[in-house]
LODREN-362285 format. One line per 5 residues: number of its first residue (from 1); their letters; for each residue x, z, y of N, C-alpha, C. Coordinates in nm, 4 decimals. Atoms other than C-alpha are relative to their C-alpha. Layout:
# LODREN-362285
NUM	a	X/Z/Y/X/Z/Y/X/Z/Y; ... .
***
This chain:
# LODREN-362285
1	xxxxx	-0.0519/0.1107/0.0754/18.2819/-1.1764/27.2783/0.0848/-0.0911/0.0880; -0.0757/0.0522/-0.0810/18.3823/-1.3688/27.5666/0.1289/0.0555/0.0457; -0.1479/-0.0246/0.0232/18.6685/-1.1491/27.6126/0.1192/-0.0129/-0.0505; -0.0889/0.0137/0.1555/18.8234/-1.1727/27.2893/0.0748/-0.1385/0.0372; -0.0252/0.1327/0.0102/18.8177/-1.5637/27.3747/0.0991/-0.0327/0.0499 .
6	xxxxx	-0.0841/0.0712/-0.1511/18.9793/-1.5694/27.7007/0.1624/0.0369/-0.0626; -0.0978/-0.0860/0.0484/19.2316/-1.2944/27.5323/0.0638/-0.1026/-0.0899; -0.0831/0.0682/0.0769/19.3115/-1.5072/27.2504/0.0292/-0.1513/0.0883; -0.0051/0.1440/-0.0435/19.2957/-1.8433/27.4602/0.1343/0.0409/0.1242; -0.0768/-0.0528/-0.0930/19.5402/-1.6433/27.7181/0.1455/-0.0309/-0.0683 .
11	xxxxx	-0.1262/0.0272/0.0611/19.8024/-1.5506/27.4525/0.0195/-0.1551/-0.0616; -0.0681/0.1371/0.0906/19.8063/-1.8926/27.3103/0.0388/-0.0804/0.1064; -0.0200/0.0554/-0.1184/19.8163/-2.0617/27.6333/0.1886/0.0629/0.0744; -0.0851/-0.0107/-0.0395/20.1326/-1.8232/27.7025/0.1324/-0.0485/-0.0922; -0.0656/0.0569/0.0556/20.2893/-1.8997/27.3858/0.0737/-0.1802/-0.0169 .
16	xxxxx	-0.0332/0.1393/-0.0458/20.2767/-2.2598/27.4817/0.1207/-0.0323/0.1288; -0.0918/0.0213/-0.1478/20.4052/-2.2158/27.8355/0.1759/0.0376/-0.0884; -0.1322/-0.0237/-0.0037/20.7012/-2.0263/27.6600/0.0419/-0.0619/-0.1380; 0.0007/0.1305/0.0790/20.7354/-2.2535/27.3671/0.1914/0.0248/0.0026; -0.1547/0.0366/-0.0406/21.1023/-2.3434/27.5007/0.0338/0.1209/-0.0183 .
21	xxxxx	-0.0796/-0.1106/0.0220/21.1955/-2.0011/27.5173/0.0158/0.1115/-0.1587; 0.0000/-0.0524/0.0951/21.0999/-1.8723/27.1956/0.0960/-0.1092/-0.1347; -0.0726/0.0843/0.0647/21.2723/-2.2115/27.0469/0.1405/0.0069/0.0001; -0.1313/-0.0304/-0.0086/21.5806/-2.1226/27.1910/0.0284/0.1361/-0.0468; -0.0491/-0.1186/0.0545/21.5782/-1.7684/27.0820/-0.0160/-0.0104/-0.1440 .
26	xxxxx	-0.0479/0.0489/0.1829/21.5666/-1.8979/26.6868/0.0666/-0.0747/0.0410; -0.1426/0.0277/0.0295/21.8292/-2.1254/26.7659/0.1210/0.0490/0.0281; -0.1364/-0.1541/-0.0180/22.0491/-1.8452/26.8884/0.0018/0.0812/-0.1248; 0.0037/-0.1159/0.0987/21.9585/-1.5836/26.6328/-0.0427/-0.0207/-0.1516; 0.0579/0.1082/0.1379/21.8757/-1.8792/26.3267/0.1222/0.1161/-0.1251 .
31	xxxxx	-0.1336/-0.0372/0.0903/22.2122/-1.7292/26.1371/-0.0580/0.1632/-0.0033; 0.0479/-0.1002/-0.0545/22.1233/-1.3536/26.2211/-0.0947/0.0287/-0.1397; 0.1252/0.0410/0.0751/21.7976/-1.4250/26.0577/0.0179/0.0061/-0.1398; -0.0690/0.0554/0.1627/21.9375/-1.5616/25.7490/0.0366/0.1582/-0.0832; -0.0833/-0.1670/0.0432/22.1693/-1.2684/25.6940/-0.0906/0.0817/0.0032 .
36	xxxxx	0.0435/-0.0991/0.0280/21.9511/-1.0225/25.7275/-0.1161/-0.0078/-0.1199; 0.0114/0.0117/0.1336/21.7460/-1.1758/25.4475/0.0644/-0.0020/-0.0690; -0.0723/-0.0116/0.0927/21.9874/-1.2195/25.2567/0.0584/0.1418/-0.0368; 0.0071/-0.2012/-0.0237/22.0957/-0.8221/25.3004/-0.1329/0.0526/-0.0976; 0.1061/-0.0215/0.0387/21.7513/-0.7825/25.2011/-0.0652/-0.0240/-0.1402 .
41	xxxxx	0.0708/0.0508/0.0893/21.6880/-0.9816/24.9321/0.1332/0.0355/-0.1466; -0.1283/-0.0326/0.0742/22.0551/-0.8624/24.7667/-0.0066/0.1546/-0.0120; -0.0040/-0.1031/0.0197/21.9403/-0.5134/24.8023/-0.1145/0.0191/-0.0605; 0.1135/0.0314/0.1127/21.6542/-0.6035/24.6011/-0.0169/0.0183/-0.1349; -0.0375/0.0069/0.1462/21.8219/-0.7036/24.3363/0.0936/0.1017/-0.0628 .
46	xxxxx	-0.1066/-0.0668/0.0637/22.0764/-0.4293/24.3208/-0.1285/0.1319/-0.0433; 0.1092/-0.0710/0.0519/21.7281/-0.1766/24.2823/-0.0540/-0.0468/-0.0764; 0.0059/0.0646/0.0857/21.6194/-0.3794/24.0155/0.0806/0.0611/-0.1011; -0.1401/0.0015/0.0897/21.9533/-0.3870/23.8259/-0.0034/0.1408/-0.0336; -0.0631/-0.1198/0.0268/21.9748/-0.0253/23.8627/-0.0848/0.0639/-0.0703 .
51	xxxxx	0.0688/-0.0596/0.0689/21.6507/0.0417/23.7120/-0.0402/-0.0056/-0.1044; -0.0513/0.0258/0.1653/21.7248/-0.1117/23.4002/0.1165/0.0485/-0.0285; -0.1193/-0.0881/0.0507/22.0367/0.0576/23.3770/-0.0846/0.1282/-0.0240; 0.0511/-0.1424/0.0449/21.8315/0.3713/23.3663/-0.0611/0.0060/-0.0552; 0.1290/0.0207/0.1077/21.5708/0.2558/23.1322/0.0889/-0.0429/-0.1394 .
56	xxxxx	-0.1289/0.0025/0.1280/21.9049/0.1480/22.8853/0.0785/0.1282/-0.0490; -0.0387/-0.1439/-0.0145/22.0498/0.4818/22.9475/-0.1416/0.1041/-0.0347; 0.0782/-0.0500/0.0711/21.7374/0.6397/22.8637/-0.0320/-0.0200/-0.1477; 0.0547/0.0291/0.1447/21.6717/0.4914/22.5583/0.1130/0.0994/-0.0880; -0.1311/-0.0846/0.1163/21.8595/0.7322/22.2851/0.0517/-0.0918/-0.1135 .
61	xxxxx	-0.0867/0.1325/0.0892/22.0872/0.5948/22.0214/-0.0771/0.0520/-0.1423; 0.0402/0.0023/0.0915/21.8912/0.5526/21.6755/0.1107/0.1296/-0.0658; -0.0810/-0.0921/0.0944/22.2085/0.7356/21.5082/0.0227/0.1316/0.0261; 0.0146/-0.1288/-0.0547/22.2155/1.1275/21.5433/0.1760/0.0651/-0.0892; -0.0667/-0.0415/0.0649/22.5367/1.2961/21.4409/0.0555/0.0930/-0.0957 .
66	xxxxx	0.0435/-0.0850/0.1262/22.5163/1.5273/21.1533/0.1482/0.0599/-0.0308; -0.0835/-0.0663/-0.0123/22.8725/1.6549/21.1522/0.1068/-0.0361/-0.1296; -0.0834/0.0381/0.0740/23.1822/1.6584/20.9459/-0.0038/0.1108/-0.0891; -0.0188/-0.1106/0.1256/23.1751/1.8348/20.6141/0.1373/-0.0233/-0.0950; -0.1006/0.0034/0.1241/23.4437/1.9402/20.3257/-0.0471/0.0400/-0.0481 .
71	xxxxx	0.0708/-0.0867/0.1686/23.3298/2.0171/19.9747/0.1321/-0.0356/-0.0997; -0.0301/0.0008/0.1160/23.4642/2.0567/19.6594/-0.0905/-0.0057/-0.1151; 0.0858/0.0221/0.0823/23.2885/1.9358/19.3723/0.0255/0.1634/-0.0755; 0.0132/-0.1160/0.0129/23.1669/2.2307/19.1702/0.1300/0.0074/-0.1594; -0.1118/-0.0103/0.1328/23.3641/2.1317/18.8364/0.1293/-0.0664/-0.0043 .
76	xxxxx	-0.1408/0.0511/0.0147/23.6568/1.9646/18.9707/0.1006/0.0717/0.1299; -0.0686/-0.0562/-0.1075/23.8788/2.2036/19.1947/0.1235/-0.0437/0.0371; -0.0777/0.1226/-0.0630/24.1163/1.9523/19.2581/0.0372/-0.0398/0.1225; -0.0127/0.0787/-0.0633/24.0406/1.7734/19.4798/-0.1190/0.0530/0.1523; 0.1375/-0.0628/-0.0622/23.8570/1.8564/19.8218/-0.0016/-0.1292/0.0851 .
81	xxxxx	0.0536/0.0724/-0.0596/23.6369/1.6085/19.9880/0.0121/0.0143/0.1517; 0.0315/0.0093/-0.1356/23.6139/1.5327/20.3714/-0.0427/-0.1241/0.0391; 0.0973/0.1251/-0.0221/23.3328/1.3317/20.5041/-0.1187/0.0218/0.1191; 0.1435/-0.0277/-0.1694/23.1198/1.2582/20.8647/-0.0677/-0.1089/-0.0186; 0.1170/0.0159/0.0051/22.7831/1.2412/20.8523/-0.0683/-0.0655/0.1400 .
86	xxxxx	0.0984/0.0209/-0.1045/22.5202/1.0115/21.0758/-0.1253/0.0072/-0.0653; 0.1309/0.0400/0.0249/22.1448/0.9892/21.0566/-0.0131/-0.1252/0.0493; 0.0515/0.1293/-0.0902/21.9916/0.6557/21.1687/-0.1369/0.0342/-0.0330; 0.1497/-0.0192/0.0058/21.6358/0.7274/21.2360/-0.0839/-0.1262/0.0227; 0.1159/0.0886/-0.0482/21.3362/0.5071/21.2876/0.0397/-0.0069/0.1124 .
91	xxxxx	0.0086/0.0279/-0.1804/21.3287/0.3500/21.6317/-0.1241/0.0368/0.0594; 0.1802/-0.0812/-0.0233/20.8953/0.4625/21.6694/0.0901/0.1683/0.0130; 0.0268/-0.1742/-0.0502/21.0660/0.8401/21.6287/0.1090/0.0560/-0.0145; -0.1395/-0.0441/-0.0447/21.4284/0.8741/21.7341/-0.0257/0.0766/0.0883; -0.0169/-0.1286/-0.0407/21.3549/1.1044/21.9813/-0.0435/0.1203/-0.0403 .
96	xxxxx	0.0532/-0.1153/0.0887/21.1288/1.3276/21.7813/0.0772/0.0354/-0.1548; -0.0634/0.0063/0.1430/21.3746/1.2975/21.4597/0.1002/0.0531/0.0581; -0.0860/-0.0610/-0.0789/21.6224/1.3894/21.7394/0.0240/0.1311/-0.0017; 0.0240/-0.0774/-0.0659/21.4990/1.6556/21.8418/-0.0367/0.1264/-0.1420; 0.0021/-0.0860/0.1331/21.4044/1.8050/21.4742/0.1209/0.0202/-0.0674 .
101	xxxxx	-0.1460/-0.0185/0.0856/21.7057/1.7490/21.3413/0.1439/0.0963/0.0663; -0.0378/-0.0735/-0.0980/21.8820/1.9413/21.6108/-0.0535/0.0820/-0.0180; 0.1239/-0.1030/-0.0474/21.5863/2.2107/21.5990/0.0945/0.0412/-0.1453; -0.0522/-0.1142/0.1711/21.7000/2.2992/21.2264/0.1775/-0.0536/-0.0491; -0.1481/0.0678/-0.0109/22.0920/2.1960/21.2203/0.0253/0.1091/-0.1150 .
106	xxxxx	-0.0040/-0.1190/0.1344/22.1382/2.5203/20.9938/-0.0110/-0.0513/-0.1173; 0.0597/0.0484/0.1707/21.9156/2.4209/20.7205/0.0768/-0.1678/-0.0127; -0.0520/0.1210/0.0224/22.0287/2.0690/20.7632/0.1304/0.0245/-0.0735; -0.1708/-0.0063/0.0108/22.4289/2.1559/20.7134/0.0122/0.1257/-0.1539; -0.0001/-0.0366/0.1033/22.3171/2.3558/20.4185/-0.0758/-0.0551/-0.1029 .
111	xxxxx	0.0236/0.1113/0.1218/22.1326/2.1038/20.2205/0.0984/-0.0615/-0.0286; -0.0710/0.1293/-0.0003/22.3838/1.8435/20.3001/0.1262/0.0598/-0.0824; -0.0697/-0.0045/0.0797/22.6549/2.0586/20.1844/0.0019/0.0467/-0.1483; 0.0066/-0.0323/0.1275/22.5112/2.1878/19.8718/-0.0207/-0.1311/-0.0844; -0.0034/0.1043/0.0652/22.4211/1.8623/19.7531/0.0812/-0.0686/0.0219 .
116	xxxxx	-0.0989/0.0284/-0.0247/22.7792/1.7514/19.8533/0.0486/0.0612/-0.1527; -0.0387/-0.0733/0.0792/22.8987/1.9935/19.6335/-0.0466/-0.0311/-0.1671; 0.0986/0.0126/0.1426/22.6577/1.8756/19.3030/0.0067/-0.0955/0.0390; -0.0140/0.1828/0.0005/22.7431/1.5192/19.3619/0.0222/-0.0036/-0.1299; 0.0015/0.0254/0.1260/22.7824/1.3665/19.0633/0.1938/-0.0993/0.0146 .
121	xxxxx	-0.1431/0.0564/-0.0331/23.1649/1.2350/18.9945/0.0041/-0.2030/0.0588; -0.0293/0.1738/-0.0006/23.0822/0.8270/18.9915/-0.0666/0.0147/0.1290; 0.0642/0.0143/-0.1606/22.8716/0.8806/19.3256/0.1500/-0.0019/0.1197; -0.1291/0.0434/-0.1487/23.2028/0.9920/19.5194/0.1197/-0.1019/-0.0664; -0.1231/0.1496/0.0022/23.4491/0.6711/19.3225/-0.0797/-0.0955/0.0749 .
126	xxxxx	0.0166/0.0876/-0.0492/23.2196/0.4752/19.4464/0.0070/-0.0648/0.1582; -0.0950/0.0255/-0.1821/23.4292/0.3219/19.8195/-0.1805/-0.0501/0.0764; 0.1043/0.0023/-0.1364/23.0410/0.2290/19.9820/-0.1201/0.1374/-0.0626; 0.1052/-0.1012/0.0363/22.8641/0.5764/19.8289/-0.1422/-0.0635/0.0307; 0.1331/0.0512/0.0059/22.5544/0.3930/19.7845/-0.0999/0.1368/-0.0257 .
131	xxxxx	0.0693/-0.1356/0.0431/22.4200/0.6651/19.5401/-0.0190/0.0895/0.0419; 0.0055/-0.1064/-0.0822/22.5429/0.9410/19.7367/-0.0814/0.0238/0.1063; 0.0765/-0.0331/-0.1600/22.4037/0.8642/20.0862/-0.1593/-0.0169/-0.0717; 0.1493/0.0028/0.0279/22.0270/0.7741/19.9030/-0.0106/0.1028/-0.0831; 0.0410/-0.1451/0.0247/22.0664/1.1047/19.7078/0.0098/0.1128/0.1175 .
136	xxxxx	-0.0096/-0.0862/-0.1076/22.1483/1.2860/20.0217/-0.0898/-0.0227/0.1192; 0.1421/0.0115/-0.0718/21.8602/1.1127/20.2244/-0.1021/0.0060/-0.0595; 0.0974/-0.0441/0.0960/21.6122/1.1859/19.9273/-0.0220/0.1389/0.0333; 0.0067/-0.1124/0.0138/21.7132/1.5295/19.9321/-0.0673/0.0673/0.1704; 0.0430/-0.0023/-0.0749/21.6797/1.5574/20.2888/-0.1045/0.0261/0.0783 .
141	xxxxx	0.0603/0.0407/-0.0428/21.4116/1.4171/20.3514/-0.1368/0.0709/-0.0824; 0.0946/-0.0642/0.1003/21.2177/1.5911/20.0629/0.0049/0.1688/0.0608; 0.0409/-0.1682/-0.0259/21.3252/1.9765/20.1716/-0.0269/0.0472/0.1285; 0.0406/-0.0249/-0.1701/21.3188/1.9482/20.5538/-0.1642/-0.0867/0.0215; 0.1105/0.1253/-0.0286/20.9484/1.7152/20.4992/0.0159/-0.0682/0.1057 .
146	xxxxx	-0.0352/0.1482/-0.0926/21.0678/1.4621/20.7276/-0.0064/-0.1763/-0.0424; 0.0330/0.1588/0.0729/20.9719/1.0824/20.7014/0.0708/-0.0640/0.0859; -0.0503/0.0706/-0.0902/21.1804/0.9566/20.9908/0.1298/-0.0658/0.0060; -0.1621/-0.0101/0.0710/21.5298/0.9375/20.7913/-0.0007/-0.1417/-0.0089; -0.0036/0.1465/0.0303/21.6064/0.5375/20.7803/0.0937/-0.0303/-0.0852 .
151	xxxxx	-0.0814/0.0476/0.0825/21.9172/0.5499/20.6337/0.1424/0.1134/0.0072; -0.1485/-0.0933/-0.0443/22.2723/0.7842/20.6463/0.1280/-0.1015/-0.0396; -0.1251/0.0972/0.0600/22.5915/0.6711/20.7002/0.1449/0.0836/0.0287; -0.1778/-0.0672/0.0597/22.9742/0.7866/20.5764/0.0906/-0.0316/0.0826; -0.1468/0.1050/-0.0180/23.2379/0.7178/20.7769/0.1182/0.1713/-0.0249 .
156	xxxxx	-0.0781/-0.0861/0.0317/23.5708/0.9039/20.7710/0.0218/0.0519/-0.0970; 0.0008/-0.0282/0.1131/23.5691/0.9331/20.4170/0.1695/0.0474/-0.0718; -0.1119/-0.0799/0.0470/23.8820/1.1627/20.2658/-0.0315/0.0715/-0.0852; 0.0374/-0.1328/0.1889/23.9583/1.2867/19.9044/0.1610/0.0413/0.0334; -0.1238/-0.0584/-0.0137/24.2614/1.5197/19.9595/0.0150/0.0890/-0.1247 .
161	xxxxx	-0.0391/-0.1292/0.0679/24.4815/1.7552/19.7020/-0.0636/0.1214/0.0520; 0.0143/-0.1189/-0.0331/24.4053/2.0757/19.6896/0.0776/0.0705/0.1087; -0.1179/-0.0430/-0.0355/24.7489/2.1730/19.8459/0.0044/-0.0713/0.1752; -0.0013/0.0766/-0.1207/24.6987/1.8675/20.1457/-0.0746/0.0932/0.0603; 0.1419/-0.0457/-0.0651/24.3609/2.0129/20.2349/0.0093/0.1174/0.0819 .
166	xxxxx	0.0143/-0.1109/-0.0247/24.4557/2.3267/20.2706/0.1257/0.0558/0.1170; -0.1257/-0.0092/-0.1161/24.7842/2.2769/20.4683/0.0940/0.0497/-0.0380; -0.1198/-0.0350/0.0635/25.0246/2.3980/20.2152/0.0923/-0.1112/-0.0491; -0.0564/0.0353/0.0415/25.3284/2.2241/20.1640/0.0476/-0.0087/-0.2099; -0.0179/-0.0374/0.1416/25.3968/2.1534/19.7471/0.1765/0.0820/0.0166 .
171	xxxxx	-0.0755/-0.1372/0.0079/25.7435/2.3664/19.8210/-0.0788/0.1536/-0.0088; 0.0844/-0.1669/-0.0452/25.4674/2.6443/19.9831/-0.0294/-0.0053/-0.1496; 0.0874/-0.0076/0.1284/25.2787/2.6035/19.6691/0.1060/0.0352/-0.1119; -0.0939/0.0198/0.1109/25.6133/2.5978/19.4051/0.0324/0.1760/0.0234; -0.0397/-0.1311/-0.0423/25.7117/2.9410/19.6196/-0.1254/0.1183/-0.0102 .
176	xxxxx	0.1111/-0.1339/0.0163/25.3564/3.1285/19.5919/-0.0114/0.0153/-0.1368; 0.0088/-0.0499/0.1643/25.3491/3.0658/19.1838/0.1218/0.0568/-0.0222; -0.1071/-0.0668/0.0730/25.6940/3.1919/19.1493/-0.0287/0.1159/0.0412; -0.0180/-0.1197/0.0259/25.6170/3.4911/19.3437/-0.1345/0.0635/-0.0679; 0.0939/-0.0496/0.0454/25.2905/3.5637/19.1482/0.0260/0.0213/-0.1298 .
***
């Protein structure tokens, strides 16, 4: 025990003697000091920062993209539709609604366009398809049993001629009935 004493009563006794010298080596290296906290405390924050960027970047986007379809209604050959499809899923099960809806893309792109096709005429006049998109997330949501569907949404909405759609000029078109 008495060792310990002398030991600690030694170093403190030297820290005293050098007192002056350790005072002058923080007022030399005071700046030094600084900076290298500051280094420190700025590379802190940039690991931080970066690990909410990757926790934002992880998160997936509610909306899934369901693709661009053309139909033609079944009794009006007229006119052909063109229209892109989103999902907006639940936020609890966007990645699992993700990940199903992706898993069966097939069956999906053949509901969506058969019941495209059997729209009803006042569903596509109407410019915010109310009817349409809640008959097409009914249907959905009823033949794939999925509960995760929140809402669908239209954009890119196009009603073209027959003749536009198809990329024939009305000359092309005036020149294929004459020679038929």
């Amino acid at each position: 025990m008495r060792c310990v004493c002398k030991l600690c009563v030694g170093a403190l006794l030297w820290y005293i003697d050098n007192l002056g010298t350790v005072v002058d080596f923080i007022r030399r290296f005071w700046v030094f000091g600084l900076i290298l906290v500051m280094v420190a405390l700025h590379a802190l924050i940039i690991v931080n920062v970066r690990k909410e960027l990757v926790k934002i970047k992880a998160d997936e986007s509610q909306a899934v993209d369901l693709g661009r379809f053309s139909f033609q209604r079944v009794d009006d050959k007229s006119t052909v539709y063109q229209v892109h499809l989103y999902a907006l899923l639940e936020p609890s099960q966007a990645v699992r609604g993700r990940q199903e809806l992706q898993k069966n893309i097939a069956t999906l792109n053949e509901i969506v366009g058969q019941q495209l096709r059997l729209a009803e005429k006042n569903w596509l006049a109407d410019p915010i398809q109310t009817d349409l998109k809640h008959h097409l997330k009914q249907e959905i949501s009823k033949s794939m049993n999925i509960d995760f569907l929140e809402q669908l949404l239209v954009t890119e909405w196009l009603e073209l001629p027959v003749g536009i759609a198809t990329g024939t000029t009305l000359s092309q078109n005036q020149s294929l009935a004459s020679d038929s």
